[in-house]
matplotlib code that plots the C-alpha trace (Angstrom):
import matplotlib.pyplot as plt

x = [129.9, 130.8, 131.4, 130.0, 131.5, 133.6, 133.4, 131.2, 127.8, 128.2, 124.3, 124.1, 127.3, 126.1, 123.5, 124.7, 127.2, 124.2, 122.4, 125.7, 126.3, 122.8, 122.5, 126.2, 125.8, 122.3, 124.1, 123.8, 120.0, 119.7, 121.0, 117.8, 115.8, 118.4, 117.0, 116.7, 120.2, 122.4, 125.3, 126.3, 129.9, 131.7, 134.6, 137.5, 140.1, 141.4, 140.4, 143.0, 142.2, 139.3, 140.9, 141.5, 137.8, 136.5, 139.2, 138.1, 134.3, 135.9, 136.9, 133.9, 131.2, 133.2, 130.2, 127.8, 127.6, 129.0, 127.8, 125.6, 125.3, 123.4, 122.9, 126.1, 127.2, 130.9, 131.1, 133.5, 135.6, 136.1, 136.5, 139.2, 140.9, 140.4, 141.3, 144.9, 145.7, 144.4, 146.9, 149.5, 149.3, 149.4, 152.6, 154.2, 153.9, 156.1, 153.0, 153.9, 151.9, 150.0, 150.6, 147.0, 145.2, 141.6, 138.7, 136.8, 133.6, 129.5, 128.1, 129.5, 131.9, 135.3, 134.4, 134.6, 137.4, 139.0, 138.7, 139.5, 142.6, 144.1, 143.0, 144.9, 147.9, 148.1, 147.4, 144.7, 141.3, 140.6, 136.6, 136.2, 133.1, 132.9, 130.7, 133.5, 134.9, 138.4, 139.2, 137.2, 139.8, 142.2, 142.3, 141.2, 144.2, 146.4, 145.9, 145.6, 149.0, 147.3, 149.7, 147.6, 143.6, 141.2, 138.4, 135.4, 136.3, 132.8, 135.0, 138.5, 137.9, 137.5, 140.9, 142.6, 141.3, 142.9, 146.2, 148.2, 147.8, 147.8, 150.6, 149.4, 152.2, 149.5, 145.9, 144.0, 141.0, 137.5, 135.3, 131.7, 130.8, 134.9, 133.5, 130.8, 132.2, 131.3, 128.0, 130.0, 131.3, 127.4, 127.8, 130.6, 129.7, 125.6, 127.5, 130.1, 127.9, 124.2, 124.0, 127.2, 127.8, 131.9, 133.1, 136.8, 139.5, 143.5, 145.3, 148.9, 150.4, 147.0, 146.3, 143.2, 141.3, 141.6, 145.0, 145.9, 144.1, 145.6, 149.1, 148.4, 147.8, 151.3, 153.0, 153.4, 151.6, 153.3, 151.3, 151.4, 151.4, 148.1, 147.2, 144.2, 145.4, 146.6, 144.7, 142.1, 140.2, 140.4, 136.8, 136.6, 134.4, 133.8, 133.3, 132.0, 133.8, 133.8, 137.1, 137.2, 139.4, 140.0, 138.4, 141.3, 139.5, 141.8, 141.0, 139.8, 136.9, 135.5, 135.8, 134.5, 131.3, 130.4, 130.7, 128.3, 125.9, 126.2, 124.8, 122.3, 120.9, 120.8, 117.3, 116.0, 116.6, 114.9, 111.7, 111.6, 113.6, 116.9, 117.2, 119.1, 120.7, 120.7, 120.4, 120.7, 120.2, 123.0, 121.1, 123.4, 127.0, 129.9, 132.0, 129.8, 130.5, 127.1, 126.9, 130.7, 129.8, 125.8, 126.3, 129.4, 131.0, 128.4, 127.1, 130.4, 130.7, 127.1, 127.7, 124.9, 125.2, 124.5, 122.6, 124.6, 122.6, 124.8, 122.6, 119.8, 118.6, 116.9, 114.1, 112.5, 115.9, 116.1, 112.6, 113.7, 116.5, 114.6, 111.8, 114.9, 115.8, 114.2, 115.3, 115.6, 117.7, 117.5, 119.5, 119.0, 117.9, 114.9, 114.9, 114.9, 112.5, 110.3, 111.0, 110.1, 107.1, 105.5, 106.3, 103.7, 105.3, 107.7, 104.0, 103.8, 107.1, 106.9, 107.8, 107.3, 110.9, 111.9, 112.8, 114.8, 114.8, 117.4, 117.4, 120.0, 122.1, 119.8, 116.5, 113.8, 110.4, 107.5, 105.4, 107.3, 108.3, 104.1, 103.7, 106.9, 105.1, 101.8, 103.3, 105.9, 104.4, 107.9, 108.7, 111.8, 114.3, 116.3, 120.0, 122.1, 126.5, 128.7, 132.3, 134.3, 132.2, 132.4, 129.8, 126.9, 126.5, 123.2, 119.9, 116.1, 115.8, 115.4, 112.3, 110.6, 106.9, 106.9, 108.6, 110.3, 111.2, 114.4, 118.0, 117.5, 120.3, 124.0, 125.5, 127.4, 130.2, 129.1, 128.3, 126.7, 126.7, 124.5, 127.0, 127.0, 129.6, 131.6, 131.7, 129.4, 126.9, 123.3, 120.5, 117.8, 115.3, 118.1, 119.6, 123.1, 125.7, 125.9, 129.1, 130.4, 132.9, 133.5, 135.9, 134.1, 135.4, 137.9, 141.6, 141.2, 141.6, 144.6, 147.3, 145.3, 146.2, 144.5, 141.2, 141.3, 142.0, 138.9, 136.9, 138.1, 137.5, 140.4, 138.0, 137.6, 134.6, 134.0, 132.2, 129.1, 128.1, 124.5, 122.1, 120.0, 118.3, 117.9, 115.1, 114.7, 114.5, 117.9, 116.6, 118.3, 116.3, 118.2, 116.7, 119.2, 122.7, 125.4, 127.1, 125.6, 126.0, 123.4, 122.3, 121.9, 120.1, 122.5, 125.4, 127.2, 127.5, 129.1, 128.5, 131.8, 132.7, 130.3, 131.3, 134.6, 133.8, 131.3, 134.2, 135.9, 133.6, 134.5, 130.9, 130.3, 131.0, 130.4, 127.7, 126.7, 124.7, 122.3, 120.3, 116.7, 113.9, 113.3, 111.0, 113.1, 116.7, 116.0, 117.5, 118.7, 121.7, 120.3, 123.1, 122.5, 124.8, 126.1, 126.5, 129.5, 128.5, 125.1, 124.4, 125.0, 122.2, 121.0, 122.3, 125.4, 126.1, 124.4, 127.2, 129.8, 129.5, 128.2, 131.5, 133.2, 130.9, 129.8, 125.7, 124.5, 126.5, 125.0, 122.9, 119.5, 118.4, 119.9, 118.6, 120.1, 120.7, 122.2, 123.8, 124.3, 123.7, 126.7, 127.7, 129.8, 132.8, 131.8, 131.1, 128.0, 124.9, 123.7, 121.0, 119.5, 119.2, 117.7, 114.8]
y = [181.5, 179.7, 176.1, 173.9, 171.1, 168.8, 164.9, 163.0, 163.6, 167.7, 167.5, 164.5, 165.6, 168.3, 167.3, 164.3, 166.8, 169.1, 166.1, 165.3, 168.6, 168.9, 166.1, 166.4, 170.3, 171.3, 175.0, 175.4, 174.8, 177.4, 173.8, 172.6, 175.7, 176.3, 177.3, 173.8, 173.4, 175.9, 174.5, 175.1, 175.3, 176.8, 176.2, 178.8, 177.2, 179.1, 182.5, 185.1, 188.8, 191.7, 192.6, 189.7, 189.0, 192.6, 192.5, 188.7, 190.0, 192.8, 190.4, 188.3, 190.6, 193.7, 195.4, 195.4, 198.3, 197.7, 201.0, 203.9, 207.8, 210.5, 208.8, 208.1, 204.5, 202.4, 199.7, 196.9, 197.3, 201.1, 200.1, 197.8, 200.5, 203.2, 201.1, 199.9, 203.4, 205.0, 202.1, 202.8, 206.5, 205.8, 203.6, 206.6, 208.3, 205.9, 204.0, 200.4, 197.2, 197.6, 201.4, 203.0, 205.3, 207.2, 208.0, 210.5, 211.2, 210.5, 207.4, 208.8, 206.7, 207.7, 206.1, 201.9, 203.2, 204.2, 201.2, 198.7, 200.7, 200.6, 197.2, 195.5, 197.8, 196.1, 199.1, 199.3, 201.1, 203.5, 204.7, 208.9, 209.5, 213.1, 214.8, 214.6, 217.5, 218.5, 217.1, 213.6, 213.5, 214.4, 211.1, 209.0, 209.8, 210.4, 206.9, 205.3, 206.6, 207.5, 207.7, 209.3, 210.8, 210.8, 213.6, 214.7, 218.4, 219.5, 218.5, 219.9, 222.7, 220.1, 218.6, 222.0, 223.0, 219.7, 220.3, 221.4, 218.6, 215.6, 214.1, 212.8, 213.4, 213.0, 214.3, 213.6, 216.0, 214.8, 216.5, 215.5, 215.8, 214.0, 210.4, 212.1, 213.5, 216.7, 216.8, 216.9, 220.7, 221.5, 219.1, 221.0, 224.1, 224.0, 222.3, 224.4, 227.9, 227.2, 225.4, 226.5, 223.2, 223.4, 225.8, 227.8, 225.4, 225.8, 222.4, 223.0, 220.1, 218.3, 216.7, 216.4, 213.4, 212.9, 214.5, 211.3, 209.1, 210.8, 210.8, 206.6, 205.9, 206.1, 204.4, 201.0, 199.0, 196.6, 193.8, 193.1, 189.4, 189.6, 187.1, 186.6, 187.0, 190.7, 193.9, 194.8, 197.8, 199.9, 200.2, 202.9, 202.5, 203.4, 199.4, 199.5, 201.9, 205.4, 206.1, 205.4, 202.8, 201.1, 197.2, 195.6, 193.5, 191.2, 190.4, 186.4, 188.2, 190.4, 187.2, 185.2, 187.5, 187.8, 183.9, 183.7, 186.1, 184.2, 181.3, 183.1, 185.2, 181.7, 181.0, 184.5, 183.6, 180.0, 181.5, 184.5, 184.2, 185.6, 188.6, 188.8, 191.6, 192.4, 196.1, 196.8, 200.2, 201.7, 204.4, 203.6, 205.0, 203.5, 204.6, 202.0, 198.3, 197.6, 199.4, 198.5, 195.1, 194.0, 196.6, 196.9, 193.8, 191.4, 193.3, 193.7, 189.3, 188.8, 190.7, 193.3, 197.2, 199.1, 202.4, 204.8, 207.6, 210.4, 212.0, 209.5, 212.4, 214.3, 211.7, 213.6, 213.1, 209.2, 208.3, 209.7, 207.6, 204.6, 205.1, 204.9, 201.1, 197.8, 197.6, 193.6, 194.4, 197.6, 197.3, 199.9, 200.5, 201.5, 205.2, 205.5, 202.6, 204.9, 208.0, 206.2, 204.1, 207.7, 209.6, 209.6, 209.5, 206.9, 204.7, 205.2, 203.8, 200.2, 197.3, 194.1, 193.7, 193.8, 190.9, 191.4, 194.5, 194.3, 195.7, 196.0, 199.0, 199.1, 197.7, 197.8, 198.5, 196.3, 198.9, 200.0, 196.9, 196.5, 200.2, 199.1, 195.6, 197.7, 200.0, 197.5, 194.4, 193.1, 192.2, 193.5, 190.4, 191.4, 190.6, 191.7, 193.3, 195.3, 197.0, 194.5, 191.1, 192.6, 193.0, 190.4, 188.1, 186.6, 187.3, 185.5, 183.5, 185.2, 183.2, 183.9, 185.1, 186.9, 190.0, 187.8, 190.7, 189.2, 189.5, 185.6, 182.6, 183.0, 182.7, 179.5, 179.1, 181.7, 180.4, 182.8, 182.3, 184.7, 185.2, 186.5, 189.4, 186.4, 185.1, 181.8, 180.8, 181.3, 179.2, 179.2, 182.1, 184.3, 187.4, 188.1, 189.7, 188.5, 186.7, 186.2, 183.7, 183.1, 183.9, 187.4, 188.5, 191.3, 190.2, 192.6, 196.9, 199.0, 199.2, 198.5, 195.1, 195.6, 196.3, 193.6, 191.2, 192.6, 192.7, 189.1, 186.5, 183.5, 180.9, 183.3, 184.9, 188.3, 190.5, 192.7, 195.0, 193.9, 192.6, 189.5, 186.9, 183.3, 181.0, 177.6, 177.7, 179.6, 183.0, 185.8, 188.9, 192.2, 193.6, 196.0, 197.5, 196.9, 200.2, 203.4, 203.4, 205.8, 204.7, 207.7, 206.3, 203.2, 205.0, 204.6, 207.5, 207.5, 209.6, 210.1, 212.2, 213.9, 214.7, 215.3, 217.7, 219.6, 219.9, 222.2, 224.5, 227.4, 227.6, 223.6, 222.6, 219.1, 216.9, 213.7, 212.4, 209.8, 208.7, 209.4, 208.4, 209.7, 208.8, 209.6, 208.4, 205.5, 207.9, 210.8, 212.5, 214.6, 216.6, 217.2, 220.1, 221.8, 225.3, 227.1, 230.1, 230.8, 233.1, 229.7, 228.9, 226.1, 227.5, 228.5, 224.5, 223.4, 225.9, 224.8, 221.4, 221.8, 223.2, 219.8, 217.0, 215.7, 216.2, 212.8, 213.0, 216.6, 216.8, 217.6, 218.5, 220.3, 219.9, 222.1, 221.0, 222.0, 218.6, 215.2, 212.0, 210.0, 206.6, 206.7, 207.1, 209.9, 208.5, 210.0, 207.6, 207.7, 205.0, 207.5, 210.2, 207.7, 206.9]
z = [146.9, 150.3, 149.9, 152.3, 154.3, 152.5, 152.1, 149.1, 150.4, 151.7, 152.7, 154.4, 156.2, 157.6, 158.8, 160.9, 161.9, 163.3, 164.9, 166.5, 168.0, 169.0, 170.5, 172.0, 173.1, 174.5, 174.5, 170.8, 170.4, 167.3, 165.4, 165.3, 163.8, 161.1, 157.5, 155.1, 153.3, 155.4, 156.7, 159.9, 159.3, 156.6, 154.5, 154.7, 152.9, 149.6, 151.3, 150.1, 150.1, 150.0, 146.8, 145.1, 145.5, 143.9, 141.2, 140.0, 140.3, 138.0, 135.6, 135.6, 135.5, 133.4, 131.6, 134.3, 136.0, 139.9, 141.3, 140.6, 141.7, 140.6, 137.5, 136.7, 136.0, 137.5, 135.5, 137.1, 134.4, 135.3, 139.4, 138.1, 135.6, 138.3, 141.6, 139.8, 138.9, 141.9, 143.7, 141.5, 142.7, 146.3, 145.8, 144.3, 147.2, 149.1, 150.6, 151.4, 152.7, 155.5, 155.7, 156.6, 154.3, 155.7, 153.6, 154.5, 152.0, 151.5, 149.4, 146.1, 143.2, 144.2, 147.5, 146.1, 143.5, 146.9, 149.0, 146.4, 145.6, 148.8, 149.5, 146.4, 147.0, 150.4, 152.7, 155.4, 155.3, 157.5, 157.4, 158.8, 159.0, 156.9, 159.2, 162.3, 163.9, 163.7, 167.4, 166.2, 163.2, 164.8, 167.0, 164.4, 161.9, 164.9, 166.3, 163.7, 162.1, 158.8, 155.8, 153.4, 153.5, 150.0, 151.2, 149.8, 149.1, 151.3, 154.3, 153.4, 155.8, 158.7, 157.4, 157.1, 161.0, 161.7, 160.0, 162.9, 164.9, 162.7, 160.3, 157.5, 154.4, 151.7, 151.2, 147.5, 147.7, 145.3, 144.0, 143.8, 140.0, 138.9, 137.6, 136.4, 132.7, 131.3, 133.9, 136.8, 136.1, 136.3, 139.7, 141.1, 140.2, 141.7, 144.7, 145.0, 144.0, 144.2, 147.6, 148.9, 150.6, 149.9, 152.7, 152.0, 152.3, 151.7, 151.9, 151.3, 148.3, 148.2, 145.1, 143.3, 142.6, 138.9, 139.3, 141.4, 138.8, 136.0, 136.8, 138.2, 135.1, 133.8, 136.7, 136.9, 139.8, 141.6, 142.7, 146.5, 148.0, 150.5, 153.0, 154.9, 158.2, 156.8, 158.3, 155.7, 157.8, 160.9, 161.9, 164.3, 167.5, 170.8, 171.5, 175.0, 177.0, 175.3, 173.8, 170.0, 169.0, 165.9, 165.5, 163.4, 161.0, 158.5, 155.0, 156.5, 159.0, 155.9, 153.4, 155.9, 156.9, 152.8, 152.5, 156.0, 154.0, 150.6, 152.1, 154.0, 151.1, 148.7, 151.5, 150.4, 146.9, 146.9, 148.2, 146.3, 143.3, 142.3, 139.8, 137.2, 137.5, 141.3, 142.6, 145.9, 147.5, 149.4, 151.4, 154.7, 154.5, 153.4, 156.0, 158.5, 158.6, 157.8, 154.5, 153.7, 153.8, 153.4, 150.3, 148.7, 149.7, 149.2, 145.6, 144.4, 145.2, 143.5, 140.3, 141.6, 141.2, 144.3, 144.2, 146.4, 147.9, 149.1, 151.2, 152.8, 154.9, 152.2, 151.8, 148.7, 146.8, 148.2, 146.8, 143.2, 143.2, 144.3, 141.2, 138.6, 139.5, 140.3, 143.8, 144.9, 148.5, 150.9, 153.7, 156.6, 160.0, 162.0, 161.8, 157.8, 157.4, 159.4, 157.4, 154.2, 155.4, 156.1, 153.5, 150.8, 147.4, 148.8, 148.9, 145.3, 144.6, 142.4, 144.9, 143.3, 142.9, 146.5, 147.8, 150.3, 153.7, 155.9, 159.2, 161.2, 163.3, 165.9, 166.7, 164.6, 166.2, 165.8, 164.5, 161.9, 160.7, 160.1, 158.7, 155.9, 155.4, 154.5, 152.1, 150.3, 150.8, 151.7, 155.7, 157.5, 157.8, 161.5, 161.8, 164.4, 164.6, 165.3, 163.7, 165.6, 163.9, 160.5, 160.8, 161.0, 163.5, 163.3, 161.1, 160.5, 158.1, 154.7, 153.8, 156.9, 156.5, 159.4, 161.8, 164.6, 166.9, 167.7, 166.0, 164.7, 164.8, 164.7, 161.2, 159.9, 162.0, 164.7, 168.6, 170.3, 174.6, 176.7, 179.7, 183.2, 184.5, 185.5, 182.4, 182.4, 180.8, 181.7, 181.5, 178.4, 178.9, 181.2, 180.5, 180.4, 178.2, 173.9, 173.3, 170.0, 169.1, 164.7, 162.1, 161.6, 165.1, 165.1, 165.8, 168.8, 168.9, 167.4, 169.6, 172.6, 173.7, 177.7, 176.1, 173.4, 176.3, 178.1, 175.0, 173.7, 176.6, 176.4, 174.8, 171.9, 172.5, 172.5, 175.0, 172.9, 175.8, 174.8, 177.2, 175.5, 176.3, 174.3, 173.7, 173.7, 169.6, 169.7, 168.6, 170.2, 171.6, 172.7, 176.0, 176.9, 176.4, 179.1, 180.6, 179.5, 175.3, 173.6, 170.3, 167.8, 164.3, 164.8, 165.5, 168.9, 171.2, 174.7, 177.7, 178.8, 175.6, 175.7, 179.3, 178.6, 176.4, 178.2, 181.0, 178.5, 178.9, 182.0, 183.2, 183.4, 186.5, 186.2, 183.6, 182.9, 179.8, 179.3, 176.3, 176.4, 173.6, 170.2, 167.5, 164.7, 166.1, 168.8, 171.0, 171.8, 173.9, 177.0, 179.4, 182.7, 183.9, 187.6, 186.3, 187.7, 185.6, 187.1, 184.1, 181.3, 179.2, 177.3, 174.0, 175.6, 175.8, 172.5, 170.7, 172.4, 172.5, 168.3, 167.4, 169.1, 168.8, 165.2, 164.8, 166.3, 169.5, 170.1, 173.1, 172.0, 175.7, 178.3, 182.1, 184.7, 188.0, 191.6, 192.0, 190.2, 192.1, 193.4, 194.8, 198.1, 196.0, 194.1, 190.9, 189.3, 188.6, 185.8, 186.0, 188.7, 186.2, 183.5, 186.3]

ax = plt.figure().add_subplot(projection="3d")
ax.plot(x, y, z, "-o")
ax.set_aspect("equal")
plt.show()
């Protein structure tokens, strides 16, 4: 649990500490609506490492189960077992501290054992999202220098497509039914042979999963000195200008976002009581800073077991898994609270033990914040990040008895500024760019030291890309998104891939995409093209840009045009096309 601030009377400190920055600092006037017995700072001493923190929650909470799939139980004990032997592995291989190792599979057990292996072994997590294509992995290991990759064996054709052009030395290949005993050869073989969802794949001196665990098990694992200032993930995004690029987040930003949440959850838990035995539902994927760290991080520091929900598209199979358990958190974002709040068996669904909705990702909608308050009886708490702050920033309070519509107060020890292009600070009530500044920030982007200087202003703050605007009470409200991001379900999409690939093609003259509205996704992608082909159709581009682009960045529409409009310099505008 965070501590708060130190000296004999912690409450009373704190809060002449607020007073005095209130008072002292008109610019931080979220101080004064702060939730009763929040600190606004927090303590960071003794902060070590990501995996010093799951293995002592291994220890102290053994027999409880940590994680749960398809009926299958991970105890902590088991993560522990698995994780050092899984480490142990991976050290075999000639790994050392802070090489980077990729995992690249859906919300299934192998995926924690994964994480927290290469996390006490010292190396550096790299999240794939499984669903990429092989030119998407191909940058992502590429640039990130990837030593080793654990894949779900569903995507080992992707990898093997990828194979010529990447150099990873060693690949451990799962499978989806191997923590599951003698009921994941019926797993394997209905996925495998009944809905075909494996494709033909030949991966030269993989290894297989439980091979990897197996033969761990009789090395030795050495134990690796980890400080907090150590890299802990590469979080891959396109932060605000297109080209994916890894957020370098240490083992201190992740630590200090869970202690942040700790004290934030404790409000939930005085108004609404806390279980037990916490389970939280893990329908978002693992591979996204949200779920990595609402989820897994901050259940695997409670003692809670997290429900992981491979698939969160096939709603039917979502709603099943949420009848098994007494759900007290759900974290997830606009688009699936919509799916859920009108789908009809979901409504029969017991929620008395929900405490807790988080909503984050993108905006949530007013109105389906009131259609999930109708069916649950539970109100959508807001919060607000991105890969680069770990991800949370700010959040309502959680014993708020209302939908705020806006993304609530910065987090202990977060300032947030709402800035102009020059980089000052606007007035209460003005819009102007969200700038972050707290130990969650990023230490800056992979190897890219111009960006992260644009990115990370030189009084620490960082540059969002989000347009918001401030009230007088300190609450934050989104209005718009600087430059031209499109955001697919809560997933970032940028124009100028999309473009770049779509100039591949010999009948595209030139395109440019913009993000239009959906009512499933928030948005989606829509690509206007200058045929040079007269003859090119619109499924002529979906295919091509399909086998390139991973689903979400797929442009949905296709408008055809004689000519794209263009500033005096010739660059194309895409505001004009948005109008």
């Amino acid at each position: 649990m965070a501590k708060g601030v130190k000296g004999q009377s912690a409450a009373k400190t704190v809060t002449a500490r607020r007073e005095d920055n209130a008072n002292a600092n008109g610019d931080m006037p979220w101080l004064s609506s702060y939730p009763a017995g929040v600190p606004y700072e927090i303590d960071l001493e003794g902060i070590t490492s990501v995996g010093d923190m799951i293995i002592n929650s291994a220890r102290q909470f053994s027999n409880k189960p940590a994680f749960s799939c398809m009926g299958q139980d991970l105890t902590y004990k088991e993560l522990d077992d698995h994780s050092r032997a899984l480490a142990a592995f991976l050290q075999s291989c000639g790994l050392v501290k802070g090489d980077r190792v990729a995992i690249m599979m859906p919300n299934v057990l192998q995926y924690p054992i994964a994480f927290t292996a290469i996390l006490r072994a010292g190396f550096v997590v790299v999240n794939v999202n499984p669903l990429y294509t092989p030119r998407e992995l191909e940058h992502q290991l590429n640039d990130s220098g990837a030593k080793a990759l654990i894949v779900m064996e569903n995507f080992a054709s992707t990898v093997e497509r990828a194979l010529p052009s990447i150099h990873v030395q060693n690949i451990i290949v799962a499978s989806m039914g191997d923590m599951h005993g003698l009921k994941g050869h019926i797993i394997n073989f209905v996925v495998r042979h009944v809905k075909k969802l494996v494709p033909k794949w030949n991966i030269p001196g993989h290894v297989r999963f439980r091979d990897a665990l197996r033969q761990g098990r009789a090395k030795s694992f050495n134990p690796v000195p980890v400080v907090s200032e150590d890299l802990a993930f590469l979080q891959y995004t396109g932060g605000t200008t297109g080209i994916s690029k890894g957020a370098m987040l240490t083992h201190r930003n992740i630590l200090a976002n869970v202690r942040q949440m700790d004290l934030w959850l404790e409000v939930g838990y005085r108004a609404k009581g806390k279980p037990k035995d916490l389970n939280l539902l893990c329908a978002l994927p693992l591979y996204h800073i949200f779920a990595l760290t609402v989820n897994a991080m901050i259940g695997i520091r409670q003692g809670g077991r997290n429900i992981l929900i491979p698939n969160p598209r096939d709603i039917p199979a979502l709603v099943k898994e949420y009848k098994k358990y007494p759900i007290h958190i759900f974290p997830g974002i606009n688009t699936l609270f919509n799916a859920l709040a009108n789908d009809a068996e979901f409504a029969t669904a017991d929620f008395k033990p929900l405490i807790l909705t988080l909503g984050g990702g993108m905006a949530v909608q007013r109105p389906v914040a009131e259609r999930w308050k109708q069916v649950t009886n539970c109100h959508i708490t807001e919060g607000y990040g991105l890969s680069e702050t770990s991800p949370v920033v700010s959040a309502n309070a959680l014993d708020a008895a209302e939908f705020t519509g806006t993304i609530g107060l910065p987090l202990p020890s977060t300032s947030i500024r709402i800035r102009d292009d020059d980089g000052n600070d606007v007035a209460i009530g003005e819009t102007g760019e969200i700038c972050v500044r707290g130990p969650q920030v990023m230490r800056g982007y992979w190897n890219r030291p111009e960006e992260t200087a644009s990115a990370i202003m030189p009084d620490g703050y960082f540059r969002t890309g989000d347009i918001g605007i401030m009230d007088a009470r300190g609450f934050t409200k989104i209005v718009d998104r600087k430059k031209d991001m499109i955001l697919v379900s809560g997933f970032n999409v940028y124009p100028n891939e999309i473009e770049e690939v779509a100039a591949q093609h010999p009948g595209i003259l030139e395109s440019a995409a913009i993000g239009i509205p959906n009512e499933h996704s928030g948005e989606v992608v829509k690509l206007f093209v200058v045929r040079r082909d007269p003859n090119l159709t619109e499924e002529d581009v979906k295919s091509f840009c399909a086998e390139r682009l991973t689903n979400y960045k797929r442009p949905r529409e296709i408008e055809f045009r004689d000519a794209l409009p263009k500033s005096n310099v010739g660059k194309i505008l895409r505001r004009e096309l948005r109008s």
